[in-house]
N, C-alpha and C positions, 0 to 999 in steps of 0.2 A: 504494500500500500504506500503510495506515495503523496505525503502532503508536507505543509505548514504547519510547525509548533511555531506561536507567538511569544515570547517572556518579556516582560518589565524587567528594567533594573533594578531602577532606585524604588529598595521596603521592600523588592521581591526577592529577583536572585540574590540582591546582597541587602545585608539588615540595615542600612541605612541610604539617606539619599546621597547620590554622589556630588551632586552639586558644596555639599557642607562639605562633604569629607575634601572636598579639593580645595574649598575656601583655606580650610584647618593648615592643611598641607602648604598652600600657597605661602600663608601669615607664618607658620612657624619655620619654613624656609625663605624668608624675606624674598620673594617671587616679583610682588608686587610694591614698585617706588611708593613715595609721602604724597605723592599725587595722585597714581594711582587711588591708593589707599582713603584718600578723601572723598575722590570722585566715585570710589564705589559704598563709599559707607554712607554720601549724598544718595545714590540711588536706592540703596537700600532702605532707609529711611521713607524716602517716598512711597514704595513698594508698601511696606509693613503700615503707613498712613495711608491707604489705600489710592492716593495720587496718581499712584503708575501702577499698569496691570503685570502680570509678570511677565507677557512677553516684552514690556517695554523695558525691565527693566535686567533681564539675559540681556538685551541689545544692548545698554547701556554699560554692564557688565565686561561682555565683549569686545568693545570698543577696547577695552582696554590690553588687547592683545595683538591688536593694528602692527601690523610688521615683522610680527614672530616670525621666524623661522618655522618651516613644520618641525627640523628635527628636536627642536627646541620642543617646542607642545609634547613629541613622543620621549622624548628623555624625563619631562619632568612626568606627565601621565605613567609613563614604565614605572620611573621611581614609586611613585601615589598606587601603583600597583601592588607592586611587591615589600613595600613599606605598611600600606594599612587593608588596602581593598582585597584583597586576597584574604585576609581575614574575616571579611566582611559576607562574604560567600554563605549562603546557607547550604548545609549540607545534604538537602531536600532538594534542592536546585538543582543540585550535581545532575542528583540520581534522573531529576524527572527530564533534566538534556539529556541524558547518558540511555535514558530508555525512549523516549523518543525518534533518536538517534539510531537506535535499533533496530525501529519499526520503520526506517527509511525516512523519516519526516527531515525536512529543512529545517536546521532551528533559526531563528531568528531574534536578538535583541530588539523591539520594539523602544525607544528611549526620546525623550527629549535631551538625554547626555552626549556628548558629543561624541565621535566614534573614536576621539582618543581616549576617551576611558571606558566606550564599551569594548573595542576591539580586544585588549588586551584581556 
């Protein structure tokens, strides 16, 4: 039989949203300049006062990576990988890719995360 398995990331396959987990990551490896750091804690704020919807404020978010390099994004995503996310894995997830996978199904990460941190 051949189909689509769909999976969530973030609160499914792994116990937390990845979007925080990469915040955490970013601030305690100083990722993000004093300006950065401003201009996202402005948009957050407006977010959380309901000002701005969430997709305005991922965009606003983002902005703040204007110029990276990709290998840049996958060095620091690998790291946030193998540092916390890997941890973060249910181990109910594994099994139900691992057995889908079996049964011939495409798995697929469905995410609003960006595919440097679901890929890995």
């Amino acid at each position: 039989m051949s189909y689509v398995a769909f999976f969530d990331l973030d609160e499914t396959l792994i116990a937390e949203n990845s979007g925080k987990v990469f915040w955490e990551y970013c601030l305690k490896h100083k990722v993000y300049s004093p300006v950065d750091m401003g201009f996202i804690a402005l948009a957050l704020v407006k977010f959380l006062t309901g000002l701005d919807e969430t997709e305005e404020f991922i965009r606003n978010w983002a902005r703040c990576f204007k110029g990276w390099q990709v290998d840049r994004m996958q060095l620091i995503t690998g790291e946030l990988f193998d540092e916390r996310i890997r941890y973060l894995i249910r181990p109910h997830a594994e099994q139900e890719i691992r057995r889908h996978r079996e049964m011939g199904a495409r798995t697929v990460i469905l995410s609003a995360s960006t595919r440097f941190v679901c890929e890995p």
